[in-house]
Structure formats: structure tokens, C-alpha cells
LOZAFI-448056 format. One line per field, with one value per residue (C-alpha): chain; residue number from 1; x, y, z; residue in one letter. Coordinates in steps of 0.1 Angstrom, whole numbers, plus 5000, padded with zeros to 4 digits. Layout:
% residues N
unit c(A	...)
pos c(NUM	...)
x c(X	...)
y c(Y	...)
z c(Z	...)
code c(A	...)
END
This chain:
% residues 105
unit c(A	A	A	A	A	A	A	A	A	A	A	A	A	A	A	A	A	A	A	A	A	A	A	A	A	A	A	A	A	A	A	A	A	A	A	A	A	A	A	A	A	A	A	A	A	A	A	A	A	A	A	A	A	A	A	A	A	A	A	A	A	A	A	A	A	A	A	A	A	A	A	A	A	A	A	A	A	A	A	A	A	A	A	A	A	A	A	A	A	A	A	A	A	A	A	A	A	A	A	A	A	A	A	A	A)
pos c(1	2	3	4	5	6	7	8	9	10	11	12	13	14	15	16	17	18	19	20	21	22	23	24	25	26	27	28	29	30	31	32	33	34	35	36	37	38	39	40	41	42	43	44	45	46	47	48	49	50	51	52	53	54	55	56	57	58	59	60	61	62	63	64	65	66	67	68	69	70	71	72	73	74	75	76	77	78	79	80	81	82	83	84	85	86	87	88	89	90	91	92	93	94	95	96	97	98	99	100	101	102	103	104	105)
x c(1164	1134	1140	1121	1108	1096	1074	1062	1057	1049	1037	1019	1028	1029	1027	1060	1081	1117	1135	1121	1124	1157	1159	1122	1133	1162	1137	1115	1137	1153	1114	1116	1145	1137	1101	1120	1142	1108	1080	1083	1079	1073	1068	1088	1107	1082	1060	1087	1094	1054	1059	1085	1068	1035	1064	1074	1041	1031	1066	1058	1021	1034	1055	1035	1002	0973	0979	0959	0931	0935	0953	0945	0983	0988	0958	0969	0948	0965	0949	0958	0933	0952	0964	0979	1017	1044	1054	1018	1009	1042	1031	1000	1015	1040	1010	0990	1019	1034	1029	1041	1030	1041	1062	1080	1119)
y c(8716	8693	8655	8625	8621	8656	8652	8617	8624	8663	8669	8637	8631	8594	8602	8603	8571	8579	8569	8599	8623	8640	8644	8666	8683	8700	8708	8722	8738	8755	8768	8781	8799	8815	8827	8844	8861	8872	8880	8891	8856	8856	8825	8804	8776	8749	8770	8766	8732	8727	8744	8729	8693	8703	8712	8683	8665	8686	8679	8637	8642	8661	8628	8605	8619	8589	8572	8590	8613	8633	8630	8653	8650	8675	8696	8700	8685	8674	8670	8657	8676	8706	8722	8745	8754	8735	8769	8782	8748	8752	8787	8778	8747	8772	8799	8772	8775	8811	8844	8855	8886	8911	8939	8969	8967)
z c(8273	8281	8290	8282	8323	8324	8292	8308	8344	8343	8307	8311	8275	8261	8222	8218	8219	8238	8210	8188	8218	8218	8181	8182	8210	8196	8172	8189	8214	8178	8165	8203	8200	8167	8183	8215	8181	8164	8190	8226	8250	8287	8310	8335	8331	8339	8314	8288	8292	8288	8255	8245	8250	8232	8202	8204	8199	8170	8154	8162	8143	8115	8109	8118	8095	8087	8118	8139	8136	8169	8201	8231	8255	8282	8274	8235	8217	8178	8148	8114	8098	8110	8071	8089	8079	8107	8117	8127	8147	8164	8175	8185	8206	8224	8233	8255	8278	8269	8263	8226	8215	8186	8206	8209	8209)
code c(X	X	X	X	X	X	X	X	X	X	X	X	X	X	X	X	X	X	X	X	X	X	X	X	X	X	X	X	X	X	X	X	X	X	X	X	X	X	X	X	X	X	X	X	X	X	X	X	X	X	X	X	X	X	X	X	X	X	X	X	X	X	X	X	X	X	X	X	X	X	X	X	X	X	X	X	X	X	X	X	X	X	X	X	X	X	X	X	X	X	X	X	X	X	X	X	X	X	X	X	X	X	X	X	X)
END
């Protein structure tokens, strides 16, 4: 799983407070899981953890709706205009950092 100094020091994150960190990042690291399940997923670790911290963002803003209009951490850029279901901004969080495609089993 992810930890709080990779998303600050590699992820360059800041969004999310510590405090609020481990909590999403189950989370997230559960949506994850449940992608690798449904689609085919390829990418490294560091890749993943990327992923996984852009998850966690879009889990934080989807809490957090009103407070702020956009955010753009690590390259992601959040927006709570987004009407988008959780599941679908999750997704789209992962693939900035993955590939996660339909495939063949």
C-alpha cells in the first residue's frame, strides 16, 4: 500500500491532510483491487502507487464537495463539477498512471 511520504514527496500531493490518508487509501487501494478483478491492468509499482494517490485525491474531493472548485495535484487535475459517478472518476484517476483496458482471459 501507498504511504503518506510517498504521496507528499513523490506524488507531490498536499490535498490530502495525513490524518484522512490511511483511511482513503484502503479505499482506494480496494477500487484498485476490484479494477485488476474487472479489466486487464499493467504498470509498475511506482506507477501503481501514482494511481493509487490520484485515488485517493478523488476519494478526498468527493468528500470534501463546495470547498473547492478545482485542484490540479500530481498532474490530476479535480473537479467538483465532475457529475461523474465515484466509480468512473476513480477509473479515470487510475488510467493517468496505468494501463486498464477491456481484455481477453
Amino acid at each position: 500500500m501507498v504511504d503518506y511520504e510517498f504521496y507528499v514527496h513523490t506524488y507531490l500531493g498536499s490535498f490530502v491532510p495525513e490524518k484522512a490518508f490511511h483511511r482513503l487509501a484502503a479505499r482506494a487501494q480496494e477500487q484498485l483491487a476490484s479494477f485488476e478483478r474487472d479489466f486487464q491492468v499493467t504498470g509498475g509499482t511506482d506507477a501503481r502507487h501514482l494511481a493509487l494517490c490520484a485515488m485517493i485525491d478523488v476519494l478526498y474531493a468527493g468528500q470534501h464537495r463546495g470547498e473547492l472548485r478545482s485542484a490540479n495535484v500530481g498532474g490530476v487535475q479535480i473537479s467538483y463539477d465532475d457529475r461523474r459517478p465515484l466509480q468512473q472518476r476513480l477509473l479515470i484517476a487510475a488510467r493517468t498512471y496505468l494501463e486498464i483496458y477491456r481484455g481477453v482471459s
